[in-house]
C-alpha positions as CSV (number, residue, x, y, z in Angstrom):
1,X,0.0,0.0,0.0
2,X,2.0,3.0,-1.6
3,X,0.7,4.6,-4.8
4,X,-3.0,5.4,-5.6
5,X,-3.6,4.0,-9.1
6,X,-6.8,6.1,-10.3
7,X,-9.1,6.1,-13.4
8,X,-11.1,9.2,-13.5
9,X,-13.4,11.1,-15.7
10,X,-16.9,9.2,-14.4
11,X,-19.5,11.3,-12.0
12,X,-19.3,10.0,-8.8
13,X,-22.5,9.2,-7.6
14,X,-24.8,7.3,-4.4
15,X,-24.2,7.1,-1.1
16,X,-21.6,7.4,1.6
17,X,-21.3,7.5,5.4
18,X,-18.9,9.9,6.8
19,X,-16.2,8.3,9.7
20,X,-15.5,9.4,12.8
21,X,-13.3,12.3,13.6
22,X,-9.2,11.3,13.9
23,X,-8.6,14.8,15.8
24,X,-11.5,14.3,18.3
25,X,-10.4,10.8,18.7
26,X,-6.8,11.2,19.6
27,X,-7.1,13.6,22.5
28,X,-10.2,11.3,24.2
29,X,-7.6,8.4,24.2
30,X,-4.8,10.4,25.7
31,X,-7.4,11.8,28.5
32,X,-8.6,8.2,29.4
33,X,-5.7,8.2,31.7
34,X,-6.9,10.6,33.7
35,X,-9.6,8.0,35.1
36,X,-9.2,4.6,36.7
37,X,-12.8,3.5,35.1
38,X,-13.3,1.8,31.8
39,X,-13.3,4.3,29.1
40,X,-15.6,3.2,25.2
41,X,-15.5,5.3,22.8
42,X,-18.0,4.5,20.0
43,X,-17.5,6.0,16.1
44,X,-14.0,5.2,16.2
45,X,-11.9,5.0,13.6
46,X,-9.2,2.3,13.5
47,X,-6.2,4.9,12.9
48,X,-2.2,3.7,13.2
49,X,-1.5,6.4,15.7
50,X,-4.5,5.4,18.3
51,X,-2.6,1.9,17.8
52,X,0.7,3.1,18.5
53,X,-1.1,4.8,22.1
54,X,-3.0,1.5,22.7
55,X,0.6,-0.4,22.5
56,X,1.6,1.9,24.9
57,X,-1.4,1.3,27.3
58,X,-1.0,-2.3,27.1
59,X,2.8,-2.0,28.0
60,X,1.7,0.1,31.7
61,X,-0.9,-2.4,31.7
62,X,-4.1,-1.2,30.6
63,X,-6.8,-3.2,29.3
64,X,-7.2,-2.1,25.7
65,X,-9.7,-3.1,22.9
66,X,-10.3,-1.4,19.5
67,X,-12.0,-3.2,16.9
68,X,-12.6,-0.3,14.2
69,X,-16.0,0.7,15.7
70,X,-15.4,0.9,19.5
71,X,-12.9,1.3,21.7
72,X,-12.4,0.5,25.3
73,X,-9.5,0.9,28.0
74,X,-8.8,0.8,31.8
75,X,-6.1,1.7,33.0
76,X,-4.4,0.2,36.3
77,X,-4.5,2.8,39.5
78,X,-0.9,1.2,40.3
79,X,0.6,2.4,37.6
80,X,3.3,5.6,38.9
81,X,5.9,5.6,36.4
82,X,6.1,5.5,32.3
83,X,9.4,4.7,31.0
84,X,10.3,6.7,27.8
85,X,10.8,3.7,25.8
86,X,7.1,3.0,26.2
87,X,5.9,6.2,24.2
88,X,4.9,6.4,21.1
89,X,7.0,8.5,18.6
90,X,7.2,9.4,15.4
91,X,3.0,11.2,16.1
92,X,2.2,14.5,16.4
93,X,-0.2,13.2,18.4
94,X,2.1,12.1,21.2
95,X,2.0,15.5,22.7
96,X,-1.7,14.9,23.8
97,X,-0.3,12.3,26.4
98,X,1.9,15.4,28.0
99,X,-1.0,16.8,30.7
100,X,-2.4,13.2,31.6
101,X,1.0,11.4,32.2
102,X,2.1,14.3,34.4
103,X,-1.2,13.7,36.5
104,X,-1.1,10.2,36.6
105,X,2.8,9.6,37.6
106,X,4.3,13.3,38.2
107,X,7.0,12.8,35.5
108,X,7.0,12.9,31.4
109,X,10.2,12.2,29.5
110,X,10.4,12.2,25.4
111,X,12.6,13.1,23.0
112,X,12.0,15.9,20.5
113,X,11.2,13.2,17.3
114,X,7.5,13.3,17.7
115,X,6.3,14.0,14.4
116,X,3.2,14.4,12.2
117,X,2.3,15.7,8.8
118,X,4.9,17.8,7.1
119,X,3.5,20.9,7.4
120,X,6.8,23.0,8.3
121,X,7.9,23.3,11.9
122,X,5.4,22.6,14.3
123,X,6.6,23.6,17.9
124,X,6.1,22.1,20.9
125,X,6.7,25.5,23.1
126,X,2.7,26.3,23.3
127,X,2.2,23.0,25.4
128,X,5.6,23.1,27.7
129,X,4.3,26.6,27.9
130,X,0.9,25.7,28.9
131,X,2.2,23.4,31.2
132,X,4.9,25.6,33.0
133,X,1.8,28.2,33.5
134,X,0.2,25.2,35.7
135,X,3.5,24.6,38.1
136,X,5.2,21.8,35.8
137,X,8.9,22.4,35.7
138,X,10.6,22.0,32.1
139,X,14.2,20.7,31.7
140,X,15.9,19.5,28.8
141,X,19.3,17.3,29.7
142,X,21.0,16.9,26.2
143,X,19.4,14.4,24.7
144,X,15.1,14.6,25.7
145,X,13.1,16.7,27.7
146,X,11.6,16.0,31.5
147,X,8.8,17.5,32.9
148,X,7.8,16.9,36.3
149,X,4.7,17.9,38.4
150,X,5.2,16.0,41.2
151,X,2.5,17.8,43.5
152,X,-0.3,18.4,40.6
153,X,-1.4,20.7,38.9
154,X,-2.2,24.4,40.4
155,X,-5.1,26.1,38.1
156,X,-3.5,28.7,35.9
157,X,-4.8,31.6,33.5
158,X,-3.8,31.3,30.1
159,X,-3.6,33.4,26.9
160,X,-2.0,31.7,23.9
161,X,-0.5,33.5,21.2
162,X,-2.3,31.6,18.6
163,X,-5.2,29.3,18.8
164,X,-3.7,25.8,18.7
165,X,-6.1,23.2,18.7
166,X,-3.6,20.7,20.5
167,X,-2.2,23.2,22.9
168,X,-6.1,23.9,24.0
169,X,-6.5,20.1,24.7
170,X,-3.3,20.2,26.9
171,X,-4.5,23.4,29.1
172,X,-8.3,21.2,29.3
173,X,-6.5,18.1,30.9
174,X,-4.3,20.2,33.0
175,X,-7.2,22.2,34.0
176,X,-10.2,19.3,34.7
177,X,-8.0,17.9,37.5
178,X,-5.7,21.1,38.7
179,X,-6.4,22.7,42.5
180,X,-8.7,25.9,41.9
181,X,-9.9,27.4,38.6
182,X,-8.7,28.0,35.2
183,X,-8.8,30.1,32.0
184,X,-7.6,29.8,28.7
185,X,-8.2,33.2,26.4
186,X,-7.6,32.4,22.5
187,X,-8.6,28.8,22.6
188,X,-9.1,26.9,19.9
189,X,-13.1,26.4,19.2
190,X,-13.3,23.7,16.1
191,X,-16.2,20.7,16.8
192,X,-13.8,18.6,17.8
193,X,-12.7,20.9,20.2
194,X,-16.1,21.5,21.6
195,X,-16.7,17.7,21.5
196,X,-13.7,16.5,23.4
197,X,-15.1,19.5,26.5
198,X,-18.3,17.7,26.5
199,X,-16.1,14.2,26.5
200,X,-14.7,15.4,29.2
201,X,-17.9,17.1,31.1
202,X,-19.2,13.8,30.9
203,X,-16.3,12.2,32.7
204,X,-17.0,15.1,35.6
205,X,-15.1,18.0,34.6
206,X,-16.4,21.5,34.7
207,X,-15.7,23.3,31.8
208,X,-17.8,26.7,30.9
209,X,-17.5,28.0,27.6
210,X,-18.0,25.0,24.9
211,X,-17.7,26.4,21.5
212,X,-15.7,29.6,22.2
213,X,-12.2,31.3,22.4
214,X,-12.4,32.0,26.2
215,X,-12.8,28.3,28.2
216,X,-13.5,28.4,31.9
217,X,-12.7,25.1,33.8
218,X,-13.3,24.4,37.6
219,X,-10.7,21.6,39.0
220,X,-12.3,18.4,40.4
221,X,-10.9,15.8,42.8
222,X,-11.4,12.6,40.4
223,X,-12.7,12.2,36.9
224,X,-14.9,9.0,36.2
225,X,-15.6,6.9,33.6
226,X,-17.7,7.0,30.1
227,X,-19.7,6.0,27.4
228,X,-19.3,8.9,24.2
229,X,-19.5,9.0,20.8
230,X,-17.1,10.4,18.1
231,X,-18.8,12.9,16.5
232,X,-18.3,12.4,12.5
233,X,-15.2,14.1,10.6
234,X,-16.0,17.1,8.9
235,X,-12.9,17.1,7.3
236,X,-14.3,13.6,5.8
237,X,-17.7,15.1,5.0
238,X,-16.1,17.7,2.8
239,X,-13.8,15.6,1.3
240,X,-16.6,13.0,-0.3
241,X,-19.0,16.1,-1.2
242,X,-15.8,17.9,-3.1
243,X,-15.5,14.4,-4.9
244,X,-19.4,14.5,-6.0
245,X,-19.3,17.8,-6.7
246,X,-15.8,17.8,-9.0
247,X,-16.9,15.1,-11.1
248,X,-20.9,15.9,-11.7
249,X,-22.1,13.5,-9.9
250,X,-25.2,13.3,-7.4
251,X,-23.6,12.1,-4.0
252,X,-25.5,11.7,-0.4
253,X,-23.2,12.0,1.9
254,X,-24.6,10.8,5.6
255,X,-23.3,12.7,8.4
256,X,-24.6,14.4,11.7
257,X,-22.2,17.1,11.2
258,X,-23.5,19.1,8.9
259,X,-25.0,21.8,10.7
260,X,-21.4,22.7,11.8
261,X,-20.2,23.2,8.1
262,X,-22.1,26.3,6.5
263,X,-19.4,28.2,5.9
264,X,-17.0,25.4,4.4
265,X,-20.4,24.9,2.2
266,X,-20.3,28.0,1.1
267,X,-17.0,28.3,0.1
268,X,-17.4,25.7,-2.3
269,X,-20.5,27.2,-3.7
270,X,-18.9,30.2,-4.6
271,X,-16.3,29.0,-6.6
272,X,-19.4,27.6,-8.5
273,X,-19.3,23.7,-7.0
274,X,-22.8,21.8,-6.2
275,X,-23.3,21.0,-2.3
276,X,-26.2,21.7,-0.3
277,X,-27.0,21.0,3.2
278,X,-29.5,18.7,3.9
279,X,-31.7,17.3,6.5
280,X,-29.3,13.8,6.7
281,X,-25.9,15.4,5.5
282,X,-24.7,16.5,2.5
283,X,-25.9,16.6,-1.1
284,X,-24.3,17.0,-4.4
285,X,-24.8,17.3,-8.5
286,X,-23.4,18.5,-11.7
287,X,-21.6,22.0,-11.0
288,X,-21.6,25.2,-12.8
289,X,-17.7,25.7,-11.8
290,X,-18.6,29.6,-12.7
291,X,-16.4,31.3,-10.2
292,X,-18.5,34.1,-7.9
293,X,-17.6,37.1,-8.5
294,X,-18.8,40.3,-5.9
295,X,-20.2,43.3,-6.3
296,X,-16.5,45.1,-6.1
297,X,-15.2,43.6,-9.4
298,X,-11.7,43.9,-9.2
299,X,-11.5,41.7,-6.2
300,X,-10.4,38.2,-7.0
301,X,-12.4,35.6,-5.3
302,X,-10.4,34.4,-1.7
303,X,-10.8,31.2,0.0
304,X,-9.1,31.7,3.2
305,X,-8.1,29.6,5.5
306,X,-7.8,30.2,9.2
307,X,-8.5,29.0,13.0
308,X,-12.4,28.3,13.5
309,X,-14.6,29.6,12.8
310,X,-12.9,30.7,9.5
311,X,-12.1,28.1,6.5
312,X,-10.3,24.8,7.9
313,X,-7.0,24.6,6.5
314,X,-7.6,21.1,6.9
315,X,-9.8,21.3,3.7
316,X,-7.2,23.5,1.3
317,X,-5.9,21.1,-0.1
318,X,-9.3,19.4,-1.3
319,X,-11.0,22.4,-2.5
320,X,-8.0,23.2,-4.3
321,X,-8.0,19.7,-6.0
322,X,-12.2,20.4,-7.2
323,X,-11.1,23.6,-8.2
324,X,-9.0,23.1,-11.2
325,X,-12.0,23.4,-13.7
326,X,-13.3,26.4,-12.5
327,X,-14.2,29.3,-14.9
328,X,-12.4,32.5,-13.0
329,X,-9.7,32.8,-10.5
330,X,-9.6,32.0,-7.1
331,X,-7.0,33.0,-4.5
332,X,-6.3,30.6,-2.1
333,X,-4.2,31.6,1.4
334,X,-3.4,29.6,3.6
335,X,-2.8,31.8,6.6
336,X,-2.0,28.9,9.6
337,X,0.7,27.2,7.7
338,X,4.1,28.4,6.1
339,X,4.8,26.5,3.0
340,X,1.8,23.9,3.3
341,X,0.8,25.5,-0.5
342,X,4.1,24.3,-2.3
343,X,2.8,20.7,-3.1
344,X,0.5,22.6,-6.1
345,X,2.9,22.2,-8.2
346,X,1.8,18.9,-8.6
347,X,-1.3,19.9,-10.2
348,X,0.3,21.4,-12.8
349,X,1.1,18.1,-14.3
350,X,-2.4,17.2,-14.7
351,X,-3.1,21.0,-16.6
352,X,-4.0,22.8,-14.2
353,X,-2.9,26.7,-14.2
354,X,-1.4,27.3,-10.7
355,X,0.6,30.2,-9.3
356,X,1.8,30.1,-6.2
357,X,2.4,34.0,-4.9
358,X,4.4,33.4,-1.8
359,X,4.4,30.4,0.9
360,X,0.6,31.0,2.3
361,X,-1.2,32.0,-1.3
362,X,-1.8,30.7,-4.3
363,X,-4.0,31.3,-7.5
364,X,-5.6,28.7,-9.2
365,X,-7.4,29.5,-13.2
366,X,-9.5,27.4,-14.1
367,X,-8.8,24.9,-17.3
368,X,-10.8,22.6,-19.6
369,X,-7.5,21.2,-20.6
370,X,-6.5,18.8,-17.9
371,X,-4.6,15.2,-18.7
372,X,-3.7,12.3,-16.5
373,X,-0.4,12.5,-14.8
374,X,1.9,10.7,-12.4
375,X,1.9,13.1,-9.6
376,X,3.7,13.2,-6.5
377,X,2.2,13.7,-3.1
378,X,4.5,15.0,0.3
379,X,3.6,13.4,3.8
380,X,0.4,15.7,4.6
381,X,-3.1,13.7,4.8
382,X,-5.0,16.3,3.0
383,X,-2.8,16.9,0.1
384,X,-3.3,13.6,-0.6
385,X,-6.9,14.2,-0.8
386,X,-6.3,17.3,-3.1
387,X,-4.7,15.2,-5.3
388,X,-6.3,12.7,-5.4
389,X,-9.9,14.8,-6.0
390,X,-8.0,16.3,-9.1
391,X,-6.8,12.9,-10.4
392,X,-11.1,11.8,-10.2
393,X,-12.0,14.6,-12.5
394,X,-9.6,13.7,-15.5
395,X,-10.7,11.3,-17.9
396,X,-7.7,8.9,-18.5
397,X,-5.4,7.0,-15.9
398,X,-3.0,9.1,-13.3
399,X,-0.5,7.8,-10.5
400,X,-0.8,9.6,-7.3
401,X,2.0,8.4,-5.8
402,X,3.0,8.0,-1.6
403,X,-0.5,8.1,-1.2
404,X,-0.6,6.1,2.5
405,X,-1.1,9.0,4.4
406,X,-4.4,9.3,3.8
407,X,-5.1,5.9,6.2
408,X,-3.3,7.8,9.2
409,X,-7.2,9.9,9.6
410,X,-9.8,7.9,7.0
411,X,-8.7,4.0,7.3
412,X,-12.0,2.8,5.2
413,X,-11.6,6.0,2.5
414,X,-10.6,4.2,-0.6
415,X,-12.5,1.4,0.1
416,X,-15.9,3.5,0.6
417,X,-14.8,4.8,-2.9
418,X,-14.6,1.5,-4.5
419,X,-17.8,0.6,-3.5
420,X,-19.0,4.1,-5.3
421,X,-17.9,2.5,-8.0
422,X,-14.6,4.6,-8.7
423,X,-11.8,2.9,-10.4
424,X,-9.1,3.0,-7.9
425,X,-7.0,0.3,-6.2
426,X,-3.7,0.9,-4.0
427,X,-0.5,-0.4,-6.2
428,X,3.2,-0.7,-4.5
């Protein structure tokens, strides 16, 4: 499982149901240490880093299940030290185990290889930060860094630079268990955000605020077990409804997370793509692909991409893929990531007219001259997705090659495809 082998040029039609979300996911596992009780998590995903965590809960051992649907664990109350061999690495997502180690044993030690997506440097500062604001000390001997909170956590006010989805989850299981009151100013809001504070409310916590930039949290003794749904990836939705809309055809895609996902909806209509909001998910048929253009002509039409409740750049790269036979142009800025906008290159081998400005914009002009290519995609999920959506629409046989990233958030995507009927089939 390497390359992406892909016949496109065929509408894309029926009926799909949308997984459940990796980024809400990851940060529920991670905070199942902060209980004693047995932990299920339903709508989950089987993803490669929640088993790289659920190795590392069976090696302190935890009782750990995950058959693709649910997931279970319960951790030992004996358990007072985590070796560093035992964490996972080479995840972003190992970060997320910072704040609920520290509570459960006092002490965190990692070296600084955790890494995700290649989407430029990606600190760790915000959550040592975040920490350090709560008591933890922070020293770094040489070779990996050692934090220790040996008395817990002491509730702390906190205004982050920027809103970081993953340095909000840190401050949240800091906070839920930490002496006195909290407040985090600038925190991230995305659903999955808001889902993992009502994960956590559920467990006991006593978080105000759910949906918005300022979060409020009241420290309790213990936390207790749960029973909680994933709520569905709207990264997903949008994904599949790009797809349907690219290539013409009429696709229903199921998903109770629509109502969150007006204004990625209407970003795609305006660049003249066919997806509607309906009362079971997503809907959509044969696009226009006339570019909008305002009542200020000489403003190109922006897609821009920011913290929620703005664009997410998590879909870019896939309306950028559904965009290459627009009639207009469209500026696209990314304005979260540096350099995430350099893999459109790529779509210039299939035809596409692409110019990329500077490292956060680029402008796409629409073509009706498109060919197959062999394309080349870096290690970021979602680019993978852009090209993949731009491969669909081109009648002919393309290549899109180190495509496996796309299995690290949507395990069951190309195989939901194939039973779409869409000519695709993973090649080494």
């Amino acid at each position: 499982m390497t390359h992406l082998k892909v016949t496109g040029g065929k509408p894309i039609s029926g009926s799909v149901t949308v997984s459940g979300n990796k980024n809400a996911l990851l940060p529920m596992v991670c905070a199942s240490l902060l209980t004693n009780d047995l932990i299920t998590v339903s709508n989950a995903p089987k993803l490669s880093d929640i088993a790289k965590i659920s190795h590392m809960f069976a090696q302190i051992g935890s009782t750990v299940s995950h058959d693709g649907a649910t997931f279970t664990v319960q951790h030992r109350a004996d358990v007072d030290n985590i070796a560093p061999e035992a964490l996972p690495t080479g995840i972003r997502s190992a970060v997320l185990l910072f704040a609920p180690v520290l509570h459960k044993t006092g002490r965190f030690e990692f070296s600084q290889d955790a890494k995700g997506c290649a989407l430029g440097v990606r600190e760790i500062d915000p959550h040592l930060e975040v920490l350090e604001k709560f008591g933890c000390g922070v020293a770094y001997n040489g070779t990996s860094c050692v934090l220790t909170c040996p008395d817990g956590f002491i509730g702390a006010d906190v205004w982050q630079d920027y809103q970081s989805v993953t340095a909000t989850e840190t401050f949240l299981m800091a906070a839920v268990m930490a002496k006195g009151k909290s407040r985090m100013i600038n925190a991230a809001c995305e659903p999955h955000v808001k889902y993992f504070c009502l994960f956590l409310n559920e467990m006991g916590a006593k978080i105000t605020g759910l949906g918005t930039s300022i979060l409020e949290v009241e420290g309790v003794d213990v936390l207790h077990g749960v029973d909680f749904r994933t709520p569905d990836d709207h990264h997903e939705a949008a994904t599949y409804a790009a797809i349907g809309a690219a290539t013409g055809g009429v696709l229903r895609v199921v998903t109770d997370i629509a109502p969150e996902m007006v204004l990625i909806v209407r970003q795609f209509q305006k660049i003249g793509l066919n997806i509607k909001i309906t009362d079971t998910g997503l809907i959509t048929g044969p696009s226009s692909f006339i570019v909008e253009k305002g009542f200020t002509p000489e403003i190109v039409t922006k897609v821009e991409a920011a913290p929620w409740p703005y664009f997410p750049a998590d879909i870019l790269p896939q309306i950028i893929g559904a965009s290459i036979r627009c009639k207009g142009e469209i500026l696209f800025w990314n304005k979260i990531y540096e350099g995430a906008l350099f893999w459109t290159s790529e779509l210039q081998k299939f035809g596409a007219t692409a110019h990329l400005s500077d490292p956060h914009r680029l402008m796409i002009i629409g073509t009706q001259t498109l060919r197959p290519a062999v394309v080349e995609a870096p290690y970021i999920i979602r680019v993978v997705l852009g090209l993949l959506i731009a491969a669909l629409q081109i009648d002919g046989e393309s290549l899109v090659r180190n495509a496996e990233p796309i299995s690290r958030a949507h395990p069951d995507f190309i195989e939901k495809l194939q039973g779409l009927g869409v000519r695709i089939a993973w090649i080494a």
